[in-house]
C-alpha positions in Angstrom: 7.5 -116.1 64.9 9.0 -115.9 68.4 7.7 -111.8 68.1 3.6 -113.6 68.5 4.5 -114.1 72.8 3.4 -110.4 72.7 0.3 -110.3 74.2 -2.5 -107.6 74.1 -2.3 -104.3 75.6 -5.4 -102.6 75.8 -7.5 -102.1 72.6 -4.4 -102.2 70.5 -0.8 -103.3 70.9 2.3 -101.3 70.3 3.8 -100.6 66.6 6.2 -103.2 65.6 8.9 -103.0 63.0 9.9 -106.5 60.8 12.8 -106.3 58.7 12.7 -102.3 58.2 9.9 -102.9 55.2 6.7 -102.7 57.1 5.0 -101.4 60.4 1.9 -102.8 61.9 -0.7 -102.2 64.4 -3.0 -104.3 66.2 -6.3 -103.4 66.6 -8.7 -105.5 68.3 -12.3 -103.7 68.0 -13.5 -102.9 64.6 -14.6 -99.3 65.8 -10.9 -98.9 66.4 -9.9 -99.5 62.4 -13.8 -98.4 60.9 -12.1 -95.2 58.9 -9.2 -97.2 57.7 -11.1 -100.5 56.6 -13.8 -97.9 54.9 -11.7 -96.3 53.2 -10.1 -99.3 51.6 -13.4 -101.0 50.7 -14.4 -97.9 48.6 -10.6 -96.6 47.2 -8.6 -99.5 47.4 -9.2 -103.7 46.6 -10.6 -106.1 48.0 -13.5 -108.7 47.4 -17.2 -108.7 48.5 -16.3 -110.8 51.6 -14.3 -108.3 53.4 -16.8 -105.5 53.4 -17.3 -103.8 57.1 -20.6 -104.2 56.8 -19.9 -108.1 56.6 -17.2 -108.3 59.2 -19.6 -106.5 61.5 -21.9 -108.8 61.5 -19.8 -111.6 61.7 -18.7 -109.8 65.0 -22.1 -109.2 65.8 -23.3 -112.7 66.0 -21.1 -115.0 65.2 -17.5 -114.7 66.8 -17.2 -117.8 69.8 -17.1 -115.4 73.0 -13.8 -115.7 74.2 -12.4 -115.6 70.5 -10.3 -112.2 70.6 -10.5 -109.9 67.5 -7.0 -109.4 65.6 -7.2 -107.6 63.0 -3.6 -105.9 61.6 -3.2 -102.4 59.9 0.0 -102.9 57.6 1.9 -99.9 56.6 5.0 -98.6 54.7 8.1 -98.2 57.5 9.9 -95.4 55.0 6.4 -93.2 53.8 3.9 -94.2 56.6 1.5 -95.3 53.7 -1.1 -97.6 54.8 -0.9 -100.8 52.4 -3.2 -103.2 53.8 -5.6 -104.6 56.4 -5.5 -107.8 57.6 -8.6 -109.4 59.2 -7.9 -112.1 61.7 -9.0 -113.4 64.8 -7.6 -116.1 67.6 -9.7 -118.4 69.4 -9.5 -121.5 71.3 -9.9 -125.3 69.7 -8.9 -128.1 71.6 -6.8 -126.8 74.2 -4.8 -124.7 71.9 -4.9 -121.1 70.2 -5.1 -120.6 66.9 -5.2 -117.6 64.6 -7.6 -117.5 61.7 -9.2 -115.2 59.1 -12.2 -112.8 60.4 -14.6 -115.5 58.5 -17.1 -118.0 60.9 -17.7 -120.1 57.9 -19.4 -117.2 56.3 -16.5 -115.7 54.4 -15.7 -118.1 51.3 -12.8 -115.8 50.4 -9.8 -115.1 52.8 -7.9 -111.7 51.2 -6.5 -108.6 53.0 -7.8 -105.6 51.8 -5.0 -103.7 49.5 -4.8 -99.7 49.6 -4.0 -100.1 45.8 -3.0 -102.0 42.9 0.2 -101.6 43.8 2.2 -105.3 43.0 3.3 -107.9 45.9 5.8 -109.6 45.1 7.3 -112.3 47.4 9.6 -110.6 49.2 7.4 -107.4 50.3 4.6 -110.6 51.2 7.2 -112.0 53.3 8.3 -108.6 54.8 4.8 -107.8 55.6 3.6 -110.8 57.0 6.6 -110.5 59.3 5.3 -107.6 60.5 2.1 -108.8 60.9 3.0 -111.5 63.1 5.0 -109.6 65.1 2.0 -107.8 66.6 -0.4 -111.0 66.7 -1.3 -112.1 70.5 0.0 -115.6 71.5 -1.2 -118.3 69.4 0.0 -122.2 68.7 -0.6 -122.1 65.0 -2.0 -120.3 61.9 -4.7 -121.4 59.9 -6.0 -119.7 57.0 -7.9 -121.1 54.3 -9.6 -120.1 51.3 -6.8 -118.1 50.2 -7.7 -116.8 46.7 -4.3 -116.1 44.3 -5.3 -112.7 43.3 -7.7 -110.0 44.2 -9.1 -107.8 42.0 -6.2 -108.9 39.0 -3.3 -108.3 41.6 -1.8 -110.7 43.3 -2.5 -111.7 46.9 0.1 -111.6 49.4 -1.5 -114.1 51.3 -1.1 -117.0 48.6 2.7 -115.9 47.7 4.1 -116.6 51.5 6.5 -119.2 51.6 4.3 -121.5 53.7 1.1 -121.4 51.7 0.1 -124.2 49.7 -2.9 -125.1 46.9 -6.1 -126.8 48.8 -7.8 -129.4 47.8 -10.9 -126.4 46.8 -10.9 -124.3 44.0 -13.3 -121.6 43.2 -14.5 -120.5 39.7 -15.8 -117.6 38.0 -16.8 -116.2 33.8 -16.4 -112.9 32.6 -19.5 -110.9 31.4 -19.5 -108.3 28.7 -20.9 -106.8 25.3 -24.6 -106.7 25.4 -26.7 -108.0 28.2 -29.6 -109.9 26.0 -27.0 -111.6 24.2 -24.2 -112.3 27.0 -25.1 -115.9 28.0 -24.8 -117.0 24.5 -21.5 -115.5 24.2 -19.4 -116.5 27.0 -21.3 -119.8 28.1 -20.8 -122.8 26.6 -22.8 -123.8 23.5 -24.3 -126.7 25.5 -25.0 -125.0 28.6 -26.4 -122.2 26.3 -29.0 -124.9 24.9 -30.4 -126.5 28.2 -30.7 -123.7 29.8 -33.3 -122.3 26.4 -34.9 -125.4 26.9 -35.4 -125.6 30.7 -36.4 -121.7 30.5 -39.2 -122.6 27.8 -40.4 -125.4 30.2 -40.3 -123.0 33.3 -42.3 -120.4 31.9 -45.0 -123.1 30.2 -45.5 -123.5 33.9 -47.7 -120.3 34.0 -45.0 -117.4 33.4 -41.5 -117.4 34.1 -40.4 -113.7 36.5 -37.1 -113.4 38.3 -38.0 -111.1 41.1 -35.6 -108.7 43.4 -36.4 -109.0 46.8 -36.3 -104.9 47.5 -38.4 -104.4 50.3 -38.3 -105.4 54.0 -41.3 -107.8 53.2 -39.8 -109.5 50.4 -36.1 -110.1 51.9 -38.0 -111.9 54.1 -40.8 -114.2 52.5 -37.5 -114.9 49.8 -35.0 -115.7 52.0 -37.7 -117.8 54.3 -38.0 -119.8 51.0 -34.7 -119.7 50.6 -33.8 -121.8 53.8 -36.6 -124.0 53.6 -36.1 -125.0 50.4 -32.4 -125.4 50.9 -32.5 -126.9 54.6 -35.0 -129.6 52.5 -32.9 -130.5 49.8 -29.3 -130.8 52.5 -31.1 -133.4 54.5 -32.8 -135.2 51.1 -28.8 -135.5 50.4 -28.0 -136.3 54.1 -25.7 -133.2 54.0 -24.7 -130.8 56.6 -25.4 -126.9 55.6 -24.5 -124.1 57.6 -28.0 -123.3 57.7 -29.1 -125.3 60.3 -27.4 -123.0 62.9 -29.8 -120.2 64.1 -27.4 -117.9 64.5 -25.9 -117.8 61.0 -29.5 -117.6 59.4 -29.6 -114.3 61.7 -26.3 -113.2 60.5 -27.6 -113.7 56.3 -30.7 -112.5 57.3 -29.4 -109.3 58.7 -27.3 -108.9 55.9 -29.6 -108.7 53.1 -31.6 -106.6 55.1 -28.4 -103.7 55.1 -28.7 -104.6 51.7 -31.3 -102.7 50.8 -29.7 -99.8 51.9 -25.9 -99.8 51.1 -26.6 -102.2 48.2 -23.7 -104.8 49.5 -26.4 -108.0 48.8 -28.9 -108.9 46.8 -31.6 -112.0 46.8 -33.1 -113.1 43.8 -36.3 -115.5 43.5 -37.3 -117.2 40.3 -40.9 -117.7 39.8 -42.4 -119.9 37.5 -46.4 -119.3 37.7 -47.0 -119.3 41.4 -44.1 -121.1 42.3 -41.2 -120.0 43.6 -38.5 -122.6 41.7 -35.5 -120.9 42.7 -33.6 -118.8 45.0 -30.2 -116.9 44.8 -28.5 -114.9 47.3 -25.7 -112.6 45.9 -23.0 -110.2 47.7 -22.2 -107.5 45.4 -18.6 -105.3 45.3 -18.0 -103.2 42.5 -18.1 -105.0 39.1 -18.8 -108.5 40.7 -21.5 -110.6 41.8 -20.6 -112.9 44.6 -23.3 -116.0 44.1 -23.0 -117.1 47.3 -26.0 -119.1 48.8 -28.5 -121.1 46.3 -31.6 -123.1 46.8 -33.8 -125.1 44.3 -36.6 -127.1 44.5 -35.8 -129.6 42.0 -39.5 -131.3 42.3 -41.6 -128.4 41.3 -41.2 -128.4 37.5 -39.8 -132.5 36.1 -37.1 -132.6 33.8 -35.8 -129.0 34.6 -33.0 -127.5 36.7 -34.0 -124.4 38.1 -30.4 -123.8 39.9 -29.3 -122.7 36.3 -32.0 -121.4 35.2 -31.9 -118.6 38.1 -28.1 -118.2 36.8 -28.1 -117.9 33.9 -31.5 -115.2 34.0 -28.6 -113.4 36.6 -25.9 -113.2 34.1 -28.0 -111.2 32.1 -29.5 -108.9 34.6 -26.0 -108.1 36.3 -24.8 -107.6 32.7 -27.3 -104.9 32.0 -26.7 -104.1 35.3 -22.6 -103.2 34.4 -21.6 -105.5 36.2 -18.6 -107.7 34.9 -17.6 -110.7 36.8 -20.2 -113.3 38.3 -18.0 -115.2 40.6 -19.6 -118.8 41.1 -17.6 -119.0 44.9 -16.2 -122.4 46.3 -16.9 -125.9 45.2 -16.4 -128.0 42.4 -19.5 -128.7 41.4 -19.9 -130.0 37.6 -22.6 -127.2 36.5 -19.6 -124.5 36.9 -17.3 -126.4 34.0 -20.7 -126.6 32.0 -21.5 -123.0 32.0 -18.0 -122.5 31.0 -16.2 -121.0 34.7 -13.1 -120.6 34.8 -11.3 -122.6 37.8 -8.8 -121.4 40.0 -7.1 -122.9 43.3 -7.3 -121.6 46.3 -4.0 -121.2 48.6 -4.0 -122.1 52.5 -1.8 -121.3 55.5 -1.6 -123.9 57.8 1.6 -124.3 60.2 2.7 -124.8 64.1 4.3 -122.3 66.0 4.5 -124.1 69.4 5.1 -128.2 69.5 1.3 -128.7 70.3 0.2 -126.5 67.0 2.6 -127.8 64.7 1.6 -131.7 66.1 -2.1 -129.9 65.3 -1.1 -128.8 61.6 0.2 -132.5 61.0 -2.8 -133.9 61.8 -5.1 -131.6 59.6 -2.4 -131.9 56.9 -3.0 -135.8 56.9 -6.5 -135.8 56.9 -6.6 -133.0 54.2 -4.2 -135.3 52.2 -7.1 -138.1 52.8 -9.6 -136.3 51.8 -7.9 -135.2 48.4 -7.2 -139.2 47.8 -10.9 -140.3 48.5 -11.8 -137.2 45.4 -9.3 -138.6 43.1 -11.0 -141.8 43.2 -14.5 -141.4 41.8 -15.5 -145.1 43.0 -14.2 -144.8 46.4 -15.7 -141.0 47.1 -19.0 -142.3 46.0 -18.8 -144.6 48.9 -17.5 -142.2 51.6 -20.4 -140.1 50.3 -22.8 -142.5 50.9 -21.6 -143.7 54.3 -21.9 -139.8 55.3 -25.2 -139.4 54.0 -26.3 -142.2 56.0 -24.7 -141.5 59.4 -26.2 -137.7 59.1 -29.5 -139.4 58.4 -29.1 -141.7 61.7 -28.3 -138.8 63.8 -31.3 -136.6 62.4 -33.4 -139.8 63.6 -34.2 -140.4 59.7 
């Protein structure tokens, strides 16, 4: 760790050797590594969150302005084979500098992306990490969350380091396959299978039930405008922050699904029942996987119905027939994932010190993470922490 007082020089730093294994290079534009991360988006593994196309506009929009770029090229000492890419960036909070995944709050997956399916194990995580942080620029701690355990079925060097640890979040995703009109019967459970019948019949009783495709300039639009209004309307019902309220990251979702309709990297979904829009969906797409990443209801417009799984479920089976063959139901552990019959897994995090003031930094977020796991545990005592919340946010928006 002492090899991260190297600072920058020019648009990259120097190679660096660590432990013979692996070379890296820091880059700190994302012109400078465009062929390389390209490349490994279309040939090699990684998830929907790392495409370029996302990390631009993340740069675009959404880095803090004095945050520097950081982003490592990882490479095989003895062949020169390119490995991996590792997306970070350093920025200042509270008098310190930290180094943390490319994200902004708008990645919900933190994985490098793999040249192959080659296997990590331990040891070659270790050695490359090494090298990755022997290019990094000065920084008082790491910090990397949302760490998932494997990418594409291999394993994710990230989560097998020595200092990463299971979060208090998990995310969860189901399998789709067979035949597309039959798929949600199949691999949902039986229950789920039945409400969600029930609350379709009621939804299209309302004057016609059509799950539209937002694919034209006009319709990203009026959709995703519905979108945030209807989700921005339920958050403060709940008296819940959403990462919606910033300007700035509606641009950045906005301008996404725009690019969407030309390199196909996210889609936005409505659900209509009659003349009402009930529903919306917003979905990053890599490969075989749909990436549900925002959702908005209104949960008044038809009684007795919820329209959140209605849109899912009608999604399973268009991405089915579709070819697609993962829906991946992202971060949270909300109760309607177990019901459709999701799969869980836990997400890994890196959070350590390097100088005294980071690691007396780390402490302190370990100990609140540590509280915050407590207060879940305890069903009675989270239902009033989430009540206190709700109110305070309601004070502040003057509610």
């Amino acid at each position: 760790m002492a090899a991260m007082t190297t600072g920058l020089a020019g648009d990259e730093a120097a190679v660096h050797a660590a432990g013979g294994a692996y070379v890296a290079r820091l880059h700190t534009s994302l012109e400078a590594v465009k062929p390389l991360w390209l490349r490994l988006e279309t040939e090699g593994v990684c998830t929907g969150h790392q495409h370029f196309a996302w990390a631009e506009g993340i740069v675009e929009g959404l880095v803090p302005p004095k945050a520097d770029l950081a982003i490592v090229e990882v490479r095989d000492a003895a062949t020169g084979e390119l490995r991996m890419l590792v997306p970070l960036m350093r920025r200042r909070a509270f008098h310190h500098w930290v180094i943390e995944w490319l994200s902004c709050g708008v990645c919900d997956y933190s994985a490098p992306l793999l040249a192959d399916a080659t296997p990590w194990t331990r040891q070659s995580a270790e050695a490359a990490w090494a090298a990755v942080l022997s290019v990094l620029p000065p920084a008082d701690r790491i910090h990397i969350v949302g760490i998932p355990k494997q990418i594409g079925g291999i394993a994710n060097p990230l989560a097998l380091l020595s200092p990463a640890r299971d979060s208090i979040h998990s995310h969860y995703g189901i399998a789709m396959d067979g035949d597309a009109e039959t798929v949600v019967k199949r691999i949902c459970r039986p229950s789920f299978v039945k409400a969600l019948n029930k609350d379709l019949r009621r939804l299209d009783r309302n004057g016609g039930l059509a799950l539209v495709e937002a694919d034209t300039p006009a319709l990203v639009d009026s959709i995703f405008d519905k979108l945030v209004e209807m989700r921005l309307s339920r958050f403060r019902e709940l008296g819940r922050f959403d990462l919606l309220a910033q300007p700035p990251v509606v641009d950045f979702y906005r301008k996404a699904a725009h690019r969407g309709l030309t390199d196909g990297s996210v889609r936005i979904f409505g659900l209509r029942a009659g003349d009402v829009m009930v529903a919306v969906q917003y979905l990053a797409v890599h490969l075989g996987t749909l990436h549900a990443l925002l959702v908005a209801i209104d949960q008044g417009a038809v009684p007795n119905v919820s329209p959140g799984l209605c849109i899912m479920g009608e999604l399973i089976r268009w991405g089915r027939g579709q070819g697609f063959d993962h829906f991946d139901l992202s971060v949270g552990n909300q109760s309607y994932k177990e019901h459709m019959g999701a799969v869980k897994s836990v997400l890994s995090e890196l959070c350590y010190g390097i100088t005294p003031k980071g690691m007396a930094a780390s402490e302190a977020i370990k100990y609140r993470g540590r509280g915050v796991a407590f207060v879940r545990a305890n069903p009675r005592l989270f239902k009033v922490a989430q009540e206190a919340m709700q109110r305070w946010r309601r004070l502040r928006a003057g509610r």
